[in-house]
Wavefront OBJ file of the C-alpha trace (Angstrom):
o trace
v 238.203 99.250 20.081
v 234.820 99.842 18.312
v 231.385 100.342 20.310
v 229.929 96.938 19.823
v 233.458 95.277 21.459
v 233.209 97.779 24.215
v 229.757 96.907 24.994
v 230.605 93.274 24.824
v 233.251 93.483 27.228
v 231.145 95.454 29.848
v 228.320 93.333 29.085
v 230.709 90.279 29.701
v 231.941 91.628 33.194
v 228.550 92.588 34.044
v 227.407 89.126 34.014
v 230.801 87.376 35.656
v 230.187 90.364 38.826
v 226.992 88.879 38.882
v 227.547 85.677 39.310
v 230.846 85.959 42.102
v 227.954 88.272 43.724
v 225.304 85.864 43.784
v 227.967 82.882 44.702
v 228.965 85.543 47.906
v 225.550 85.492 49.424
v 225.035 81.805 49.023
v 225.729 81.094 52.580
v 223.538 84.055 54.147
v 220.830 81.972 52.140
v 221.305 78.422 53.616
v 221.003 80.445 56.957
v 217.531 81.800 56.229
v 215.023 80.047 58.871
v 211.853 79.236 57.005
v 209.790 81.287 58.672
v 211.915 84.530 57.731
v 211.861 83.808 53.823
v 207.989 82.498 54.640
v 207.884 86.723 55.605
v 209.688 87.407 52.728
v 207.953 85.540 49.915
v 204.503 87.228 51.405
v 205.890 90.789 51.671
v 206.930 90.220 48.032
v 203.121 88.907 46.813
v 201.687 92.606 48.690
v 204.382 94.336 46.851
v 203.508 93.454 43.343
v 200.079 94.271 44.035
v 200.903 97.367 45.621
v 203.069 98.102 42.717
v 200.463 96.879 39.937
v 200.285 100.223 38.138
v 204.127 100.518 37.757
v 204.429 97.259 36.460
v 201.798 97.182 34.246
v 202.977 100.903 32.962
v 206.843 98.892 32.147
v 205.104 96.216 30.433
v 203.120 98.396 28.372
v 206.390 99.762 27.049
v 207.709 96.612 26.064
v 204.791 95.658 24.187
v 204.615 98.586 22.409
v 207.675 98.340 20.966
v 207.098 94.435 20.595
v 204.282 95.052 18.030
v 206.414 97.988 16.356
v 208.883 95.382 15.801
v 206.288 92.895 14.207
v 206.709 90.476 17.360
v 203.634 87.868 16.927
v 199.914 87.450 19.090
v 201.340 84.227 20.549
v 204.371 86.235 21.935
v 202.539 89.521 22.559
v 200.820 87.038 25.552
v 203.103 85.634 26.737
v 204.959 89.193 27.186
v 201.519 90.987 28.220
v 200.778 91.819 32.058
v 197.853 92.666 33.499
v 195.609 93.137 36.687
v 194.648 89.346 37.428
v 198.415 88.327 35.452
v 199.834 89.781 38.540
v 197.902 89.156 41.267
v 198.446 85.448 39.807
v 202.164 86.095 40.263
v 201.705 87.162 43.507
v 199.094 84.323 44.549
v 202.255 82.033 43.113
v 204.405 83.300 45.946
v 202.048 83.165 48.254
v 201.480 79.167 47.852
v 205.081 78.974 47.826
v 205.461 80.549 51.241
v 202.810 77.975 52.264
v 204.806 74.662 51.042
v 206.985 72.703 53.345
v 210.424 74.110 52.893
v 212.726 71.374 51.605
v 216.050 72.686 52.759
v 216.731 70.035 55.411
v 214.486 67.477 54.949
v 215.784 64.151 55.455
v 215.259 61.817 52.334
v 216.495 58.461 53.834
v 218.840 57.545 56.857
v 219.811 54.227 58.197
v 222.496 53.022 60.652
v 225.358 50.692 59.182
v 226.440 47.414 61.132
v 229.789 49.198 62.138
v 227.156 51.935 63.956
v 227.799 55.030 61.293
v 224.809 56.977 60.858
v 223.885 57.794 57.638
v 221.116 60.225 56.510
v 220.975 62.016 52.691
v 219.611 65.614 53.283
v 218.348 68.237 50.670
v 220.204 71.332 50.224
v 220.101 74.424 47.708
v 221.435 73.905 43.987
v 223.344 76.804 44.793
v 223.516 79.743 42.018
v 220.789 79.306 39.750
v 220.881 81.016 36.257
v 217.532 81.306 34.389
v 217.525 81.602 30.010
v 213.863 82.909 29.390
v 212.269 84.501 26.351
v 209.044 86.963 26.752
v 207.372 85.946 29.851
v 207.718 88.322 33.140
v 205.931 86.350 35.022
v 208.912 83.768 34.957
v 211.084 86.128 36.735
v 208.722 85.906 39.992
v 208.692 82.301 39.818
v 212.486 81.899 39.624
v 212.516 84.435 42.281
v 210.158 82.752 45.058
v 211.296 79.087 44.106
v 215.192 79.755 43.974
v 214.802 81.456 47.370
v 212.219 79.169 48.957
v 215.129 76.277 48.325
v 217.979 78.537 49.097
v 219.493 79.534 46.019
v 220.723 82.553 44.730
v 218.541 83.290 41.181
v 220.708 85.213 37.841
v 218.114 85.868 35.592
v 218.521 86.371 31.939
v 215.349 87.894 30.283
v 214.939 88.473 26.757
v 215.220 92.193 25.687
v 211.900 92.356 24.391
v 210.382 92.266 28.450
v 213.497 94.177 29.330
v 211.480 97.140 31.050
v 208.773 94.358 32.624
v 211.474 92.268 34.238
v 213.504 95.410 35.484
v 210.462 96.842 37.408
v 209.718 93.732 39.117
v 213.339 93.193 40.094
v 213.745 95.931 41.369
v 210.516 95.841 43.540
v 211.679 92.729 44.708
v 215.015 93.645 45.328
v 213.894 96.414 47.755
v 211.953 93.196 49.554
v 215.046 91.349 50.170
v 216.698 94.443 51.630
v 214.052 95.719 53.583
v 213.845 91.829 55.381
v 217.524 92.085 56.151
v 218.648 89.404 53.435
v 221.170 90.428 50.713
v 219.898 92.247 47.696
v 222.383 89.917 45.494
v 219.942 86.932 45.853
v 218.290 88.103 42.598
v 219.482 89.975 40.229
v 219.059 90.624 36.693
v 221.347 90.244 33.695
v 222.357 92.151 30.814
v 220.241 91.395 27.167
v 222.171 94.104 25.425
v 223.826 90.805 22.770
v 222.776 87.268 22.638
v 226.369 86.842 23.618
v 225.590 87.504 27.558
v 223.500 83.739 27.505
v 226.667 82.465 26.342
v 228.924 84.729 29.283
v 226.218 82.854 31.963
v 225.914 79.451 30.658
v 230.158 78.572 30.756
v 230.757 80.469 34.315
v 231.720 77.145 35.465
v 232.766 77.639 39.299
v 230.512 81.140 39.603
v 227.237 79.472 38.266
v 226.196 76.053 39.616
v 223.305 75.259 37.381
v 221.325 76.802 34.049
v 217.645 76.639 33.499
v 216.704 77.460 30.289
v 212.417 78.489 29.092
v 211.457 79.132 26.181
v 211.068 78.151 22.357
v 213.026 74.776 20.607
v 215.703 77.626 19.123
v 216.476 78.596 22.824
v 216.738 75.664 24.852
v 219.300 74.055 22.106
v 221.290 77.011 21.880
v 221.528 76.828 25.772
v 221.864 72.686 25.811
v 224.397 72.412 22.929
v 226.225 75.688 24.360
v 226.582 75.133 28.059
v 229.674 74.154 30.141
v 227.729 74.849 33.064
v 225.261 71.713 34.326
v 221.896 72.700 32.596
v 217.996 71.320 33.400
v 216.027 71.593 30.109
v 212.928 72.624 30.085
v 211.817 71.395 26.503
v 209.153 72.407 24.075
v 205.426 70.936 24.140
v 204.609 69.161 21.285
v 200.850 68.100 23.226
v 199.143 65.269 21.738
v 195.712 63.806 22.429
v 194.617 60.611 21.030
v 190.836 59.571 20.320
v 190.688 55.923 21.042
v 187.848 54.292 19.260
v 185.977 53.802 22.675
v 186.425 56.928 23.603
v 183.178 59.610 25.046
v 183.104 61.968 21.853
v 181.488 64.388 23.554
v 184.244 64.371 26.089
v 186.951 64.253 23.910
v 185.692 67.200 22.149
v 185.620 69.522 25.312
v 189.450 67.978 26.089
v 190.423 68.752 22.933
v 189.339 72.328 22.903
v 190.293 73.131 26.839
v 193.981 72.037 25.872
v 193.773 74.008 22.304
v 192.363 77.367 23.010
v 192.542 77.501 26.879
v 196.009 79.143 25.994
v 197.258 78.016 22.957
v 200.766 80.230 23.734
v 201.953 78.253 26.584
v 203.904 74.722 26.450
v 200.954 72.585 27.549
v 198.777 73.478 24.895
v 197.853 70.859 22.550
v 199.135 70.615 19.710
v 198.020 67.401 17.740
v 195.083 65.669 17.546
v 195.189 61.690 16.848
v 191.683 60.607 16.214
v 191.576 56.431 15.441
v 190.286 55.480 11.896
v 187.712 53.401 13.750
v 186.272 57.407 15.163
v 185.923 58.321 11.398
v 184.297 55.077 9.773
v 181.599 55.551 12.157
v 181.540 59.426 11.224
v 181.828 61.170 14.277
v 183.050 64.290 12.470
v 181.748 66.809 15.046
v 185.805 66.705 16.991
v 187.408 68.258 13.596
v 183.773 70.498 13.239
v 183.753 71.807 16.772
v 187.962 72.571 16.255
v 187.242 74.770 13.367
v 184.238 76.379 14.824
v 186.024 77.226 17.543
v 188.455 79.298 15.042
v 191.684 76.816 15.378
v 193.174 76.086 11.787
v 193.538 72.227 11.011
v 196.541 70.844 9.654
v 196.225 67.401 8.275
v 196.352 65.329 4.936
v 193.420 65.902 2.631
v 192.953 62.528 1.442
v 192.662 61.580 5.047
v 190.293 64.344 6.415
v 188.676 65.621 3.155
v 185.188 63.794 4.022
v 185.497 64.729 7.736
v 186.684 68.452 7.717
v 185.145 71.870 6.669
v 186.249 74.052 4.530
v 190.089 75.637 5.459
v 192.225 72.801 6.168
v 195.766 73.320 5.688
v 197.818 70.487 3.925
v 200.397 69.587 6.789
v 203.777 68.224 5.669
v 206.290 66.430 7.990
v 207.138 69.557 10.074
v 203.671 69.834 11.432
v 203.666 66.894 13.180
v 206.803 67.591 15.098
v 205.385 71.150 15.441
v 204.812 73.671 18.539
v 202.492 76.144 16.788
v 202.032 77.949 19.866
v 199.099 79.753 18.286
v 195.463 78.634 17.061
v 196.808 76.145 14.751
v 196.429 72.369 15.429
v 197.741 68.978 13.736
v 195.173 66.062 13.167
v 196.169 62.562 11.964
v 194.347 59.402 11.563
v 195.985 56.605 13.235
v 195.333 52.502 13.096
v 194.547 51.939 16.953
v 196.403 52.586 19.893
v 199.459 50.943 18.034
v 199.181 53.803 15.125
v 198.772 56.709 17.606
v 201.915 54.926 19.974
v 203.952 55.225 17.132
v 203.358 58.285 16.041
v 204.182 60.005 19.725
v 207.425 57.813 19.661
v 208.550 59.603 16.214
v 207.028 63.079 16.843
v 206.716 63.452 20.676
v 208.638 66.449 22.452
v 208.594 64.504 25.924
v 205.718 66.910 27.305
v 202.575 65.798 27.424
v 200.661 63.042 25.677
v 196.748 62.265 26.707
v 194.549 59.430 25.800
v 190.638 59.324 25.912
v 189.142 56.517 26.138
v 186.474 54.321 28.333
v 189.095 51.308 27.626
v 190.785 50.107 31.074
v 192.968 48.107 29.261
v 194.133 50.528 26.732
v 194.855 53.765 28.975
v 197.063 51.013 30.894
v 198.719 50.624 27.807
v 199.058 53.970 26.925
v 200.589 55.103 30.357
v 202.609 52.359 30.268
v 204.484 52.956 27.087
v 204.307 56.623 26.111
v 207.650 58.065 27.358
v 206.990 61.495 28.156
v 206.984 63.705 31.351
v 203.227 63.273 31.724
v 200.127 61.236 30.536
v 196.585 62.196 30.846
v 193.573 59.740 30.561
v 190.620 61.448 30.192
v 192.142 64.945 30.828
v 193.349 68.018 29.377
v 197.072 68.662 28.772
v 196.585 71.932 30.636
v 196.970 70.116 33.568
v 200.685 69.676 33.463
v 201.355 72.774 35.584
v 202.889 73.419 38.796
v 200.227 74.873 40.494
v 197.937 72.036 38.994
v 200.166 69.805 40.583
v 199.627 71.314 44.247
v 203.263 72.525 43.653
v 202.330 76.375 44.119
v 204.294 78.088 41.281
v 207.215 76.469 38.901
v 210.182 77.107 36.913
v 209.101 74.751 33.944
v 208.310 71.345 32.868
v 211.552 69.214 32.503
v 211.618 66.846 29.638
v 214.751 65.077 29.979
v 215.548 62.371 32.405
v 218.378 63.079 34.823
v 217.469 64.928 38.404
v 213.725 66.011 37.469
v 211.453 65.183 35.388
v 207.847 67.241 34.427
v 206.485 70.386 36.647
v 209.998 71.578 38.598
v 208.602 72.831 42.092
v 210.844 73.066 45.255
v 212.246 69.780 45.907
v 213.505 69.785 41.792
v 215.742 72.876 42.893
v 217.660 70.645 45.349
v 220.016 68.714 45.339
v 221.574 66.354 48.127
v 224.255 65.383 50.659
v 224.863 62.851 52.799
v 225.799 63.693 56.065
v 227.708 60.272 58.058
v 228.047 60.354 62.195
v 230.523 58.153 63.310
v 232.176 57.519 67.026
v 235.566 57.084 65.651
v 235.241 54.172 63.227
v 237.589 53.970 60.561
v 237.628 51.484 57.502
v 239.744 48.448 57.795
l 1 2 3 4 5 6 7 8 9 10 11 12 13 14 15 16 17 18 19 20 21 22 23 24 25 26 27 28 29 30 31 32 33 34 35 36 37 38 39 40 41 42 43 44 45 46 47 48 49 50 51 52 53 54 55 56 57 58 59 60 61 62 63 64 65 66 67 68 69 70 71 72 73 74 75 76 77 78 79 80 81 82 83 84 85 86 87 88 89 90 91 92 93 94 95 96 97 98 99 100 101 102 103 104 105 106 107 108 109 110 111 112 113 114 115 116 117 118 119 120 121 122 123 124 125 126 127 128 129 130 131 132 133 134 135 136 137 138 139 140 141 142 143 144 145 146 147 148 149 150 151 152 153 154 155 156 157 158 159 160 161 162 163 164 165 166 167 168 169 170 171 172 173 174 175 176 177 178 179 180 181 182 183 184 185 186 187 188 189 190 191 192 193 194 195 196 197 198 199 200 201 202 203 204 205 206 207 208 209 210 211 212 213 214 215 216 217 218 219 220 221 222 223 224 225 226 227 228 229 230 231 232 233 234 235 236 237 238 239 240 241 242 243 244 245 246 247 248 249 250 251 252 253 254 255 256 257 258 259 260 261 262 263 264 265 266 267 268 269 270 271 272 273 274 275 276 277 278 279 280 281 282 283 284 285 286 287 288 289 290 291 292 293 294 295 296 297 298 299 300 301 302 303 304 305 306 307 308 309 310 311 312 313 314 315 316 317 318 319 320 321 322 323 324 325 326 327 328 329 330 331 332 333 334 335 336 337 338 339 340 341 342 343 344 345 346 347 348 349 350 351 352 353 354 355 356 357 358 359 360 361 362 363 364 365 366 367 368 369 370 371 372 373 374 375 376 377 378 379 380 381 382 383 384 385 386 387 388 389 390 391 392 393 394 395 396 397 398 399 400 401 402 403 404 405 406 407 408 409 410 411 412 413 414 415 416 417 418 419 420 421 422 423 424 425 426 427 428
């Protein structure tokens, strides 16, 4: 047996321990009052920040060799830590610990005619794996959500944050233990082969549901791959479409928030839709104030050749179903809301789609029919966020349709039961 076959079979029964681990402490969780993993969840926010310098020493070590390797800027920030980064993290668990826990909470009860009492209750998901790619500050989220709710967290990092992730594991590891609750509620997985995702994602019976994060290459692999009940967490293809009534000035300042807020993360936007009717009466300053702000345009130069600067890149059909993830932006012209409804049907990752305009009637339209996780009128698509939401932190933005749907807070890492009291009925 060579070394690569050895490695994947220790890699392989590293991840299966794991998971009959994590499954083994599952009931020690469900027993957690609220106020103890309240304790918990704040002891871990002072221990990251108490811990800062370690951290932020690991991390430096994976970026390092991320640039070495040629890794790219948008990547290189979503993998970077620093001072505020994680006293965000820790501010995350700390509105966490503040939210109602939802383990227990009665969604609807009623009494039948024969007198059985019926009442649907939330309770944990159970194991919880997580598929990420370069962001450490998803392993605290999974961390303080899965626990808040109960469940025990397997958490597969990419190898490029593989020093980042095991620092702050193992800080809050020693939290867990030091509170009297079982280390095994977190741990970490192997990212030695790409073949360990595939060892977590078909432990049917060790691994209740899969969460994958990350880019369009990721959450299909995990998706097509699975055999274990999976939540996607899909990419952000962000539009925002200039109605012909629409505030210029405001739309402008939208525009750029959503672009270069953070142009790395899954809200960002992505494509701009500006209607004809904004360009006949030549309010150029949108595409003018994108490039000045240093975002490269992709668009059709027939189209925007009287309306851009200098530098526009000719887009071809992949940009509009693109996720540049970097200071790169798609702009269209569409024929009214019809033309811009059209084009977010075809193109649309189910993310985020915003309209601005001072048109009533028209943002009713466009809530109405744009089928994606969230609509904005008048807004940034930063907004879709968790802690936007007054959900403290999240594990991701689901964009399908089954069990949740947009920002995935504590009551999306739930499921129910229904619990039925009888006196000794039975059914005739």
């Amino acid at each position: 047996m060579n070394a690569d076959s050895i490695t994947r079979r220790t890699e392989r029964d590293e991840v299966l321990a794991k998971a009959a681990a994590a499954k083994a402490v599952l009931p020690a969780l469900r027993a957690g009052a609220p106020d103890r993993k309240n304790t918990v969840l704040t002891a871990a926010a002072a221990a990251l920040r108490e811990n800062a310098s370690t951290i932020i020493t690991a991390n430096a070590a994976d970026i390092e060799r991320g640039v070495a390797a040629g890794m790219s800027g948008a990547l290189v920030d979503r993998l970077r830590l620093t001072q505020p980064r994680i006293d965000a993290m820790a501010c995350g668990l700390e509105q966490v610990a503040a939210l109602a826990d939802p383990v227990g909470q009665v969604v609807c009860g009623r009494t039948l005619p024969n007198g059985l009492k019926l009442t649907q209750v939330r309770v944990p998901l159970g194991v919880m794996g997580m598929v990420y790619e370069a962001r450490p500050n998803v392993t605290v989220d999974a961390f303080g959500l899965a626990f808040k709710a109960g469940n025990a967290a397997l958490l597969r990092g990419s190898k490029s944050a593989r020093q980042s992730n095991t620092a702050l594991v193992e800080i809050l590891r020693r939290v867990l233990a030091d509170h009297d609750f079982p280390e095994d509620a977190l741990q970490l997985l192997p990212c030695q082969t790409h073949e360990s995702v595939q060892d977590l994602i078909t432990a049917r019976g060790l691994v209740d549901v899969v969460i994958p994060r990350g880019g369009a290459g990721l959450i299909t692999a995990v998706v097509t791959g699975a055999s274990v009940p999976t939540i996607e967490t899909g990419t952000g293809n962000c539009h925002v479409y200039v109605h012909a009534d629409a505030d210029i000035e405001m739309a402008t300042e939208i525009i750029l928030n959503g672009k270069t807020r953070r142009p790395s993360v899954c809200n960002a936007t992505e494509t701009v839709l500006i209607d004809r009717a904004v360009a006949k009466n030549n309010q150029f300053n949108i595409i003018h104030a994108i490039q000045d702000a240093g975002v490269v345009v992709h668009g059709i130069p027939a189209e925007l050749k009287d309306i851009c600067g200098q530098g526009l890149v000719e887009a071809d059909e992949s940009d509009w179903a693109e996720e540049y993830l970097s200071m790169d932006v798609a702009v269209k012209l569409v024929d009214g809301i019809d033309g811009a409804l059209e084009h977010i049907a075809t193109y649309s990752s189910g993310h985020t789609e915003a309209i601005v305009t001072k048109d009533l009637t028209v943002a009713e339209r466009f809530t109405d029919l744009v089928d994606s996780a969230a609509v904005m009128v008048n807004a940034s698509t930063a907004f879709t966020d968790g802690e936007q939401y007054g959900m403290g932190a999240e594990i991701g933005i689901s964009t399908q349709k089954l069990h949740a749907r947009g920002p995935m807070g504590l009551p999306e890492l739930t499921t129910t039961k229904w619990v039925v009291i009888g006196r000794g009925q039975t059914r005739p």
